[in-house]
C-alpha positions in Angstrom: 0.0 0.0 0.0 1.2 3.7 -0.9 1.7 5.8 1.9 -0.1 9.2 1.3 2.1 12.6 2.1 1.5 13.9 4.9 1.9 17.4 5.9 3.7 17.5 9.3 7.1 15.8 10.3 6.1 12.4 12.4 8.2 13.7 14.8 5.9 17.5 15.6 2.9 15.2 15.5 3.0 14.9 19.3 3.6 18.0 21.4 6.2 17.6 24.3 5.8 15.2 27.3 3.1 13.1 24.7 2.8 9.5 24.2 1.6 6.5 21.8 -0.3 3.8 24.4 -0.5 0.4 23.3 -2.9 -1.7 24.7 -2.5 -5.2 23.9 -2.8 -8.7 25.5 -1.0 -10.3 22.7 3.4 -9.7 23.2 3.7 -10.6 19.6 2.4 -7.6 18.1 2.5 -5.1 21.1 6.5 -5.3 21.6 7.4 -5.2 17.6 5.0 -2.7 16.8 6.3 -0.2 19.6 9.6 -1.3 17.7 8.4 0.3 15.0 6.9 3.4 15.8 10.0 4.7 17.7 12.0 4.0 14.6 9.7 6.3 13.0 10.3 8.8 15.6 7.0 8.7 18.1 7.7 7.6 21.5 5.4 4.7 22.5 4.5 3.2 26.1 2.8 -0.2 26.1 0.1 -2.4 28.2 -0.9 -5.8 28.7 -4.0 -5.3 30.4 -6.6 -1.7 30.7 -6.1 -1.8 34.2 -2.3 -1.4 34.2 -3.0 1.6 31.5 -5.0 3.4 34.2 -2.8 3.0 37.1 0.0 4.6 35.4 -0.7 6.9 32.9 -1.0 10.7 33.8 -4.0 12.8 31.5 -1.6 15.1 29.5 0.8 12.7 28.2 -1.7 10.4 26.5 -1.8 11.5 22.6 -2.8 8.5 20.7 -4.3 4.6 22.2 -4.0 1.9 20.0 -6.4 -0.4 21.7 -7.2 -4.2 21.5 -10.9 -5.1 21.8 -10.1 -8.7 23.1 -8.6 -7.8 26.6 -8.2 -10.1 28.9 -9.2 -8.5 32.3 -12.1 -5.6 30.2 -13.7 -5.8 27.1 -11.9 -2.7 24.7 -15.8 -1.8 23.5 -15.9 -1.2 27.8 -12.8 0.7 27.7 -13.1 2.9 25.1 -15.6 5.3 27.0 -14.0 5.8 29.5 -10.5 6.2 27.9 -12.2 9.0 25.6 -14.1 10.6 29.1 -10.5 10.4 30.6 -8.5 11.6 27.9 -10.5 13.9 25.8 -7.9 15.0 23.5 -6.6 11.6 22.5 -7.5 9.8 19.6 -8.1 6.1 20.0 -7.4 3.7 17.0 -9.5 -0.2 17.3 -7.5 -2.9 16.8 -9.6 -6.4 16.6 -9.1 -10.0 15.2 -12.3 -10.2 13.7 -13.6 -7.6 10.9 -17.3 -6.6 11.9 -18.5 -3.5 10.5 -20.9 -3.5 12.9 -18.6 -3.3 15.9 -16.4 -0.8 13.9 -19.8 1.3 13.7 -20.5 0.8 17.1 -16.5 1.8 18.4 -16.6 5.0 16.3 -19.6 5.7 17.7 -18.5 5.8 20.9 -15.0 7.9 19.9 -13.1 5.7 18.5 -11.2 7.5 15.7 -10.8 4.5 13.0 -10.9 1.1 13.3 -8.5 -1.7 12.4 -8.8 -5.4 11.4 -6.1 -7.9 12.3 -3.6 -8.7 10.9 -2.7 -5.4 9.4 0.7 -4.1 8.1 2.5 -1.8 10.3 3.0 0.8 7.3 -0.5 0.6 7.4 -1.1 1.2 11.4 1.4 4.2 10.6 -0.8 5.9 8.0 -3.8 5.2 10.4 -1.6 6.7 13.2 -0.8 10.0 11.5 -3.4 10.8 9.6 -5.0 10.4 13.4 -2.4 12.7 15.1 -2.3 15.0 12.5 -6.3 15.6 12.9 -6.0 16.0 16.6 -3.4 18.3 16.7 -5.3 20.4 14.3 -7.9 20.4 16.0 -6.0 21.4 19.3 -4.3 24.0 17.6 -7.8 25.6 16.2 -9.4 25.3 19.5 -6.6 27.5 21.1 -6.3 29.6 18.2 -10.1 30.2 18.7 -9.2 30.7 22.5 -6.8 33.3 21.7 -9.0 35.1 19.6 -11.8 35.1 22.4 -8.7 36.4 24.9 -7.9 39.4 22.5 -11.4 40.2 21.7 -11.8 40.4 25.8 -9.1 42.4 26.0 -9.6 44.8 23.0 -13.1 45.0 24.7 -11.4 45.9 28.2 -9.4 48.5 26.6 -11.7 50.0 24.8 -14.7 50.5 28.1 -11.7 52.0 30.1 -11.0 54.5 26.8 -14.8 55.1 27.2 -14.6 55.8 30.6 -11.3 57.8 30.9 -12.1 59.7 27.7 -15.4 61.0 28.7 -15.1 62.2 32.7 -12.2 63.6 34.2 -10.7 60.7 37.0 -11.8 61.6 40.9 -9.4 59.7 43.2 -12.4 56.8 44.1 -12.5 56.9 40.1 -9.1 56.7 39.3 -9.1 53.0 41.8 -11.9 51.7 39.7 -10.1 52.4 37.1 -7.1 50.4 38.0 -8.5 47.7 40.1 -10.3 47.5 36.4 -6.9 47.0 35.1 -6.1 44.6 37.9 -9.2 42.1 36.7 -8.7 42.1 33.2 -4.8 41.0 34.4 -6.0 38.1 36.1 -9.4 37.4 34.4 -10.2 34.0 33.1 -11.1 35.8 30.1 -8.0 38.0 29.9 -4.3 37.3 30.6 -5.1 34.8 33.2 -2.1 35.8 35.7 -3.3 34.4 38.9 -2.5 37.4 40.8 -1.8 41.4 40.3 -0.2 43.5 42.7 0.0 47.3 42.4 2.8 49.4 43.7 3.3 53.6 43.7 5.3 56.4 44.4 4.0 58.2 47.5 3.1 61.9 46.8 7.2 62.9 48.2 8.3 60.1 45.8 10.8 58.6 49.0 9.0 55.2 49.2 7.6 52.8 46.9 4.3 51.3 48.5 2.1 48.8 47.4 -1.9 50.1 46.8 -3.7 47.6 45.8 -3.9 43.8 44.8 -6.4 41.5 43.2 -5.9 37.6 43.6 -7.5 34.8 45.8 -5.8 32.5 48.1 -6.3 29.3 46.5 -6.7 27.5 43.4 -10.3 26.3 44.5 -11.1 29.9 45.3 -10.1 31.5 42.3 -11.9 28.7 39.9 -15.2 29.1 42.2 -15.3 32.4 41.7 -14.3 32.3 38.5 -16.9 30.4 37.6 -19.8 31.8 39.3 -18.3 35.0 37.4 -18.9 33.8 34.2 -22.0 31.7 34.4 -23.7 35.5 34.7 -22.9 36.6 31.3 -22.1 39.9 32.4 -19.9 42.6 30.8 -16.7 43.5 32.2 -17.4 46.6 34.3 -20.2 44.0 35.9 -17.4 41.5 36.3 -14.9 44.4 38.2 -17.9 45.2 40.5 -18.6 41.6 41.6 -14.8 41.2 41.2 -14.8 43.8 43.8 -17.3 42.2 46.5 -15.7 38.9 46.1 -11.8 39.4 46.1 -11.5 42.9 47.6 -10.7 42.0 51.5 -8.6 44.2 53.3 -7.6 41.0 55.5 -7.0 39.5 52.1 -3.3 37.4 51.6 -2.8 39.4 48.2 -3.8 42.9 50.0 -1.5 42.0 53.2 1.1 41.8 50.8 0.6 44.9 49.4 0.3 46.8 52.0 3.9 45.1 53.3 5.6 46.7 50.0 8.0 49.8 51.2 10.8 50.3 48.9 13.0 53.6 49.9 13.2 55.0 46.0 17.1 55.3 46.7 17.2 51.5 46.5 18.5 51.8 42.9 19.3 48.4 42.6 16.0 46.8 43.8 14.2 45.3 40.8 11.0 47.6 41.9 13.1 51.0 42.1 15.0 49.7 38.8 11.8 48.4 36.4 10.1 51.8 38.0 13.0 54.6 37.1 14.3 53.5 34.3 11.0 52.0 32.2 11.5 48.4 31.4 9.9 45.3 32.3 11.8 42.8 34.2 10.8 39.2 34.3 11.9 37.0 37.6 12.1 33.6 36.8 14.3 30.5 38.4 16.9 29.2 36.2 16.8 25.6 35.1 19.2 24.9 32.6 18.9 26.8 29.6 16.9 30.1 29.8 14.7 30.5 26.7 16.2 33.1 24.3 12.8 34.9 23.7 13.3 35.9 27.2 16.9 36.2 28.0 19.2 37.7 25.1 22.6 37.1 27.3 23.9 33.2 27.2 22.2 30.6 29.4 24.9 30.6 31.9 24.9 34.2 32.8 20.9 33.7 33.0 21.1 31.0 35.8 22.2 32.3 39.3 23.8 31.1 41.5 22.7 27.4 42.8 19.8 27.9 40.7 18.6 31.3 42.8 16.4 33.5 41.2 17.6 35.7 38.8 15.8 38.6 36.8 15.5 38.4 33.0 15.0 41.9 31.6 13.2 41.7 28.6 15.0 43.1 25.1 18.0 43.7 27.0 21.2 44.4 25.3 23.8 41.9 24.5 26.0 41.2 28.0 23.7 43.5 30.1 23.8 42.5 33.5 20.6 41.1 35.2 19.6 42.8 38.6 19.7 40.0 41.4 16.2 38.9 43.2 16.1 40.5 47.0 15.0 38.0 49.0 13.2 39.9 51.0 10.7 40.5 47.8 10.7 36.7 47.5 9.7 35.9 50.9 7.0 38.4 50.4 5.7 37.3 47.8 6.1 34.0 48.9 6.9 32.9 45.0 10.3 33.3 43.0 8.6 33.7 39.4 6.9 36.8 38.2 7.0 39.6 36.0 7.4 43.4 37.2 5.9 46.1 34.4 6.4 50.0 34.8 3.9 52.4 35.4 5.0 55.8 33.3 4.2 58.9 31.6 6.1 61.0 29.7 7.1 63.4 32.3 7.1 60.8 35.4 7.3 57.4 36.9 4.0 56.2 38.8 5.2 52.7 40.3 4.9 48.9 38.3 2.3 46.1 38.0 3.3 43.0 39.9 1.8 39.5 38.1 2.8 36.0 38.5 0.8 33.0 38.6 1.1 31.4 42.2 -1.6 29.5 42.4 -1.1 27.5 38.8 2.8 27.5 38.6 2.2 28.4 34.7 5.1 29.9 33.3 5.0 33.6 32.2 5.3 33.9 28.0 6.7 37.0 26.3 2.9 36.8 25.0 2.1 37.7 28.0 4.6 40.2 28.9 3.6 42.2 25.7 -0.1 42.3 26.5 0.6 42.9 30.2 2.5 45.9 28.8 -0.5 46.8 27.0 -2.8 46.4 30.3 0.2 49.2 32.3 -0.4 51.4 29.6 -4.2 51.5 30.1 -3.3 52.0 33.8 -0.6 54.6 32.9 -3.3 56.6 31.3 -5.2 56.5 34.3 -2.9 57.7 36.7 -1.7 60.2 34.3 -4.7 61.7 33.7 -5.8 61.2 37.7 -3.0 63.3 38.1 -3.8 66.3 35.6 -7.2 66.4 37.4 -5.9 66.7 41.2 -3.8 69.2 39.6 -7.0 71.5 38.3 -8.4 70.8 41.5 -5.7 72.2 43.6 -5.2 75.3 40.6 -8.7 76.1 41.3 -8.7 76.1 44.8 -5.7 78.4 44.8 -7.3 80.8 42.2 -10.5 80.5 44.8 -8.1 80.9 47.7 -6.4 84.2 45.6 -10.3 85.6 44.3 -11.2 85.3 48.1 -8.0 87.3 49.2 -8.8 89.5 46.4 -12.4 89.8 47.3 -10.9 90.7 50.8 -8.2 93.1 50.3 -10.1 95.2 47.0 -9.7 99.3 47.2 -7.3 98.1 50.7 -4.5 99.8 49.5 -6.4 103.0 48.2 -9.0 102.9 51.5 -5.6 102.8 53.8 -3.8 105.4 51.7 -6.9 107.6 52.3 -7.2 107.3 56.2 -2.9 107.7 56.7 -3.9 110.6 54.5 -6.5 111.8 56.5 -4.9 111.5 59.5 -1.4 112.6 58.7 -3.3 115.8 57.4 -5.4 116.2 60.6 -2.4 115.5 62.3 -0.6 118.1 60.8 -3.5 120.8 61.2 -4.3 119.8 64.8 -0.2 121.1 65.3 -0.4 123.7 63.3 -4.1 125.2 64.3 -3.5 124.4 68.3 -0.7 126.7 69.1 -2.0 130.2 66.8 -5.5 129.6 68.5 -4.2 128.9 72.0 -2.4 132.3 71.6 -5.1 134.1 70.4 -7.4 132.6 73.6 -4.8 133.5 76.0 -4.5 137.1 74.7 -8.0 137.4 74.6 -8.5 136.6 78.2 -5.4 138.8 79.0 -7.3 141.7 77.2 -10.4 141.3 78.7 -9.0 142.1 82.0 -7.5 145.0 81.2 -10.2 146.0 79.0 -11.9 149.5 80.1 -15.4 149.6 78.5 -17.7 146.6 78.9 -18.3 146.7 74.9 -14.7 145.4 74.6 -15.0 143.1 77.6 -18.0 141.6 75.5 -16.2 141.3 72.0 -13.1 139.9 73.8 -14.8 137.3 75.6 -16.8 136.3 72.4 -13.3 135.6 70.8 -11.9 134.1 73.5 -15.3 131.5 73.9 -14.9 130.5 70.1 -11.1 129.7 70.2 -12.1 127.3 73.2 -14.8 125.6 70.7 -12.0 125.5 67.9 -9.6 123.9 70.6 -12.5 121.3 71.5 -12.5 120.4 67.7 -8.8 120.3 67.6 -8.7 117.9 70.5 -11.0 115.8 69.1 -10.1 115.3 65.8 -6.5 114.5 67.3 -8.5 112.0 69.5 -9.8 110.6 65.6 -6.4 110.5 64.5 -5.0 108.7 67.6 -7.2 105.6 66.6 -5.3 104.8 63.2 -2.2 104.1 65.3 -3.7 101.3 67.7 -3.0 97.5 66.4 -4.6 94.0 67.1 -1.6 92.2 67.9 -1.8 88.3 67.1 0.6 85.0 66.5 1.7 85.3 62.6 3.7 83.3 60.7 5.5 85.3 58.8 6.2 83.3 55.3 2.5 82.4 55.2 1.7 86.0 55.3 4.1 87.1 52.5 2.8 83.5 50.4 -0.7 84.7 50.2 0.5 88.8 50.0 2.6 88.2 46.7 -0.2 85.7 45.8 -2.6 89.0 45.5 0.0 90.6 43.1 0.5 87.3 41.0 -1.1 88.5 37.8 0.4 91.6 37.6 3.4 90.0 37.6 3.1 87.5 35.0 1.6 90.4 33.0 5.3 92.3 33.5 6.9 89.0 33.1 8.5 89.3 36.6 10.2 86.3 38.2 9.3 86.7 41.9 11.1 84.5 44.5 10.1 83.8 48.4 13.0 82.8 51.0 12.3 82.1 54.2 15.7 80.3 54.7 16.1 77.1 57.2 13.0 78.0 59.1 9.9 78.4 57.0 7.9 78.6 60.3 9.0 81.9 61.3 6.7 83.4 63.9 5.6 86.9 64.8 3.4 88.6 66.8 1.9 91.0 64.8 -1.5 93.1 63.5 -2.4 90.9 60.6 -4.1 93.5 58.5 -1.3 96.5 58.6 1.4 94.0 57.9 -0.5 93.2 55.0 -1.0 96.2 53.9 2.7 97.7 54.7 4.0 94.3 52.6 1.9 94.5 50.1 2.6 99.0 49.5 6.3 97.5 49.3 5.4 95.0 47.2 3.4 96.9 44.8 6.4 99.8 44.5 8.6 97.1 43.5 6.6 95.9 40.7 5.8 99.4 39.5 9.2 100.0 39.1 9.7 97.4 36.9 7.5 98.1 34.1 8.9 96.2 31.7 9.7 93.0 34.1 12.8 92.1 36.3 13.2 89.7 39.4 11.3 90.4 42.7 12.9 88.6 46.0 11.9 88.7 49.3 14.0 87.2 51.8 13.1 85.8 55.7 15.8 85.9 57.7 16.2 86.1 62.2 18.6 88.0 63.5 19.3 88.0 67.3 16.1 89.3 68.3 15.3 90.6 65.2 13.2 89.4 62.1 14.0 91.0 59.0 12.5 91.0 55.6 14.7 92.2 52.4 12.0 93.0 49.6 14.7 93.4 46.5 13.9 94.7 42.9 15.5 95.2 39.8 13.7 97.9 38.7 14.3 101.8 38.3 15.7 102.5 41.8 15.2 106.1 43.5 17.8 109.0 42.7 20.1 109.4 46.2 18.4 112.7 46.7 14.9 111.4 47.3 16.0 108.5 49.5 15.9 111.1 52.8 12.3 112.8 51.8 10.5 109.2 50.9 9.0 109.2 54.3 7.8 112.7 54.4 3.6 112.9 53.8 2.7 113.9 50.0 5.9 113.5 49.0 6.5 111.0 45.7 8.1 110.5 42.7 5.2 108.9 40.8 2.9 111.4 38.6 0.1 110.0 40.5 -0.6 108.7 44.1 -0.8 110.5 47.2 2.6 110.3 48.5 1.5 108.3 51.7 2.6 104.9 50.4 6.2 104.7 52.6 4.6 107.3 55.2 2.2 104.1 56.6 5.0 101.8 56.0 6.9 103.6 58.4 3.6 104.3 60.8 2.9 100.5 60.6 6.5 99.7 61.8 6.6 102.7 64.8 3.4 100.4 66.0 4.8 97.2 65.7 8.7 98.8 67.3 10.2 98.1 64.2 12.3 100.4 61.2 13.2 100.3 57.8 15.8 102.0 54.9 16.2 101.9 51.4 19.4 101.2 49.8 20.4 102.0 46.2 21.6 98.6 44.7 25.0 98.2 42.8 23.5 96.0 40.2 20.1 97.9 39.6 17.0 98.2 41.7 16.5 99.1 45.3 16.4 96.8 48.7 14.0 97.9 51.2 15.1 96.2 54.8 12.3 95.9 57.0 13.3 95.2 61.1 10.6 93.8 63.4 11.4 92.8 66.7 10.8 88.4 67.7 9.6 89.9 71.2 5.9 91.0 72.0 5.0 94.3 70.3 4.3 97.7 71.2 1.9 100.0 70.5 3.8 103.3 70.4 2.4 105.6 67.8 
C-alpha cells in the first residue's frame, strides 16, 4: 500500500511530554510494533492489560491509544468510554481480530477515531496513526487559536470600556481605583491574561518610598476557579465582572492585599528590581533558572541567565547583549512567597508612577513574552489613568488656589487706596491739629489777658466772644487729634511670617506674570518663622512695598523677598531690579505727600513707616550696585508695642 504525504514531520505530530499507548494482551504484536513506531520517531509506552493503563498513565501525556478489543481482564468496546471521558484529547485507534463493521460502527460511535482489522501491516497502522495525530493536533491548535481570539477580543473589549470611561469624565481619586482595580481584573481574568495574581505598587506623593496600593488575587486554586466560575455563568460585561470582582476578592484581610500593604521600597534603593523596572522603564521578568533560559526571554547566554545554585535571577526583557541582570532581594521573594513573576512600569512621559506585579502562584504556569507584551498593553491603560488622575488633582488644587487668591482679592479690593486715604486723613489732621493748636491757643490766652485789662464793657464783651470760640476751635482740635489717635492702635496676634508674604505676593501674582517678573520667596532654614503681629497693617505695609517694586519694573525684572532672624530681630529684604530712586529722594521718601510717581498720594512709605513705629520696628532703602533698590524691613521676635 502507498503511503499518502502527509503534511507534518512524524516527529511534531506529538507536542512535548506526549505518548503512543499500546494496549495489547498479545506480546507478539504489542513489543514489535512499539519497535516500530519509535524508529519512526514517536515515542510509545505499552500495556498488557486496561487496568495497568489506568494506574499509570498521567492525563496530559496520553496523545494517541491503539487499543485491542479482546482484553483479557475488560472488554476494549468497555474501555473505550472511558479512555475517551479520561483523555478527551486523545484519539483512539480499534485494533480487533475479527472484521465486523458493525462493531467498527458501534467503536466510532462511541469515539473511537478508526478502526483496524487484524492482521494489518505496520505501514499501514502508521498511515492510520498520523493521519489520526495529525487531525487531533489540528484540531488542538484551532481550538486555542479560537481561544486566543476570544482572549484578544476580551481584551480589545477591556481596553476599549476603560478609553470610554477615561475619555469621557475627568478621573476623581475613588474613580481613578476603579479604574485600575479594572486594570487589575482584566490582568488576572479568566477571560484575559489569566495571571493568577496582580499586585500594584506607587510612588508616595514625596516620591521617597515605593508602597504597594492595591492587589487582586484569591488565596487558592479552588477559590479562584469558584469564583471564576460563578463570574462567568452570569454573562455579564466587564465593568459588571470588576464590581462583583470587587465584592468577592476585595478583602482588606486579604493574603494578596497583606502583601501589598507590606511593600515599602525607599526609592534610593537603585538596585531593587522595583526601584529599577520603575526609574528606568522596562519590564523585568523574575524567573528560576533551570538549565537553559529560553532566548525569547533572555538575550545574554544561558549561563549568565542562571544564578547562583539555581537562585532567582531577573531576565530583563530586550536587553542588550551582556547587560547585566539585577539579582532577586529575598526579601521580595519571601514576600511574595513565589520566585517567578513579571514586574511592568507604570509611566508617563514626564514621570514614573510605580509597576504592576503579576505571577501565577496558584497554577505554577510559566509567564510567556505573549504575555509580557499584552501585560505591557494592560500598564499602559493604567498609565493613562494615573496620568490623567493626576492632571485632574492638579486643576483641582489650581482652582482652589485661584479661589483661595479671588477670596483674598475679594478681601483686600480698594485696601491699598482705603488705607492710603485714612494715613492721609490722619497725617493731614495731624498736621492741622499742630499747626491750628498753638495760633489759636495764643489768640485765647490774649484774649483773656485783654479782657481784663479792657476799660469799656463793649470790649470786655467782644473779647470774651473771641476768647469762647477759640475754646470751641480747641475742643475740635482735641477731638479730631483723638480721631487720629485711633489709626495708630494695632490688634496684635501670632503670625507666621512666610504664610503672610505666600498669600500677599499671591494678590499681586497676575500683575506679575503680566510684567513677566520672576518673583522669589525665602524664608531660609525655618519656613515657620513666627511673629506677633496686627495681621491686617502688615499686610498692607508688605503689600505698599510689594506693589512699588513691581511698578518700578514696568517692563519685568526679578522680585525677591527674603526671611531671615537675626538676634532678636526678624528682618524682611524686599529686593527689585527695577528703576531705583535717585540718592536725593531716598531722605524725603517718608515725608507725607511727597513722591516721585505722577500720580498717588505720596503716603505709600509714610504708613510703612507708621505700621513699623506700631509694631517697634524700622526700615531703609538702599540703592543697589546692580540695579533696583532693597528695602530692609526690622521687626522685633519679642511681643509688640503699640507706640504711635
Amino acid at each position: 500500500m502507498r503511503e499518502p504525504e502527509i503534511s507534518l514531520p512524524t516527529a511534531d505530530l506529538l507536542f512535548p511530554g506526549e505518548k503512543i499507548y499500546i494496549i495489547d494482551d498479545d506480546p507478539g504484536i504489542r513489543a514489535p510494533l512499539k519497535i516500530f513506531l519509535e524508529e519512526h520517531g514517536l515515542k510509545v509506552e505499552e500495556a498488557a492489560r486496561g487496568r495497568d493503563f489506568f494506574a499509570e498513565r498521567q492525563t496530559n501525556e496520553v496523545a494517541l491509544v491503539l487499543l485491542d478489543i479482546g482484553l483479557p481482564d475488560v472488554d476494549g468496546k468497555t474501555l473505550l468510554p472511558r479512555i475517551v471521558e479520561s483523555h478527551p484529547d486523545a484519539a483512539v485507534i480499534m485494533l480487533t481480530g475479527v472484521a465486523d463493521l458493525k462493531i467498527a460502527i458501534e467503536c466510532i460511535r462511541k469515539g473511537a477515531e478508526d478502526y483496524l482489522s487484524k492482521p494489518v501491516q505496520f505501514d499501514e497502522i502508521l498511515v492510520v496513526v498520523k493521519k489520526a495525530l495529525e487531525k487531533r493536533r489540528l484540531i488542538i491548535e484551532n481550538r486555542k487559536y479560537h481561544e486566543d481570539l476570544e482572549k484578544a477580543h476580551f481584551r480589545i473589549n477591556m481596553i476599549h470600556q476603560l478609553s470610554v470611561k477615561m475619555n469621557t469624565a475627568y478621573l476623581s481619586t475613588i474613580e481613578v481605583d476603579e479604574i485600575l482595580q479594572a486594570v487589575l481584573v482584566g490582568i488576572t481574568a479568566n477571560e484575559g491574561l489569566r495571571f493568577n495574581r496582580a499586585f500594584l505598587a506607587m510612588f508616595d506623593e514625596d516620591h521617597r518610598y515605593l508602597r504597594g496600593r492595591m492587589a487582586i488575587g484569591p488565596d487558592g486554586r479552588e477559590n479562584a476557579g469558584r469564583i471564576w466560575a460563578e463570574l462567568q455563568n452570569k454573562f455579564m460585561n466587564f465593568m459588571d465582572i470588576v464590581h462583583d470582582f470587587r465584592k468577592s476578592f476585595d478583602d482588606e484581610e486579604s493574603t494578596v492585599n497583606q502583601i501589598a500593604r507590606s511593600l515599602k521600597i525607599p526609592v534610593g534603593d537603585r538596585e531593587n528590581i522595583l526601584i529599577k523596572a520603575a526609574l528606568e522603564r522596562r519590564s523585568i521578568m523574575v524567573t528560576r533558572a533551570q538549565g537553559s533560559m529560553p532566548m525569547a526571554m533572555d538575550r545574554r547566554s544561558p549561563a549568565d541567565a542562571q544564578g547562583e545554585q539555581g537562585w532567582p535571577r531577573a531576565v530583563e526583557r530586550r536587553s542588550r547583549e551582556g547587560r547585566e541582570s539585577p539579582p532577586v532581594p529575598t526579601g521580595l521573594i519571601e514576600t511574595l512567597q513565589n520566585d517567578e513573576f513579571v514586574v511592568v512600569p507604570l509611566f508617563s512621559s514626564s514621570r514614573s508612577f510605580g509597576v504592576i506585579i503579576a505571577d501565577n502562584f496558584v497554577t505554577g504556569q510559566p509567564i510567556s513574552e505573549d504575555d509580557l507584551n499584552a501585560l505591557e498593553l494592560f500598564a499602559s491603560q493604567a498609565s493613562l489613568a494615573i496620568e490623567q488622575s493626576h492632571l485632574y488633582q492638579e486643576q483641582i488644587r489650581k482652582i482652589a488656589e485661584l479661589e483661595s487668591l479671588t477670596e483674598e482679592l475679594d478681601k483686600s479690593k480698594n485696601l491699598l487706596i482705603e488705607f492710603e486715604k485714612l494715613s492721609a486723613l490722619g497725617q493731614m489732621a495731624a498736621q492741622l491739629v499742630h499747626s491750628i493748636r498753638n495760633p489759636i491757643t495764643s489768640i485765647g490766652g490774649m484774649a483773656r489777658i485783654l479782657t481784663r485789662k479792657s476799660a469799656t464793657e463793649e470790649q470786655k464783651r467782644f473779647l470774651e466772644v473771641i476768647s469762647k470760640e477759640t475754646s470751641r476751635i480747641d475742643k475740635v482740635l482735641e477731638d479730631l487729634n483723638s480721631y487720629t489717635d485711633q489709626f495708630n492702635e494695632i490688634n496684635p496676634e501670632s503670625l507666621k511670617l512666610c504664610e503672610l508674604l505666600k498669600k500677599t505676593l499671591l494678590l499681586v501674582q497676575p500683575e506679575m506674570a503680566r510684567q513677566k517678573i520672576v518673583r522669589q520667596l525665602d524664608c531660609g532654614a525655618d519656613p515657620g518663622i513666627g511673629i506677633n503681629g496686627d495681621r491686617k497693617r502688615l499686610r498692607q505695609m508688605f503689600l505698599q512695598l510689594i506693589k512699588n517694586a513691581i511698578e518700578a519694573m514696568p517692563d519685568g525684572g526679578r522680585l525677591e523677598v527674603e526671611v531671615r532672624r537675626e538676634d532678636e530681630w526678624i528682618r524682611v529684604a524686599v529686593r527689585d531690579t527695577g528703576i531705583g530712586m535717585p540718592e536725593d529722594s531716598l531722605d524725603k521718601v517718608t515725608d507725607p505727600f511727597f513722591t516721585t510717581k505722577t500720580y498717588g498720594t505720596g503716603m505709600g512709605l509714610t504708613m510703612v513707616e507708621n505700621v513699623l513705629k506700631m509694631h517697634g520696628g524700622h526700615f531703609e532703602l538702599n540703592r543697589r550696585e546692580t540695579g533696583g533698590l532693597e528695602v530692609l524691613v526690622k521687626l522685633p521676635v519679642s511681643v509688640l508695642t503699640t507706640a504711635a
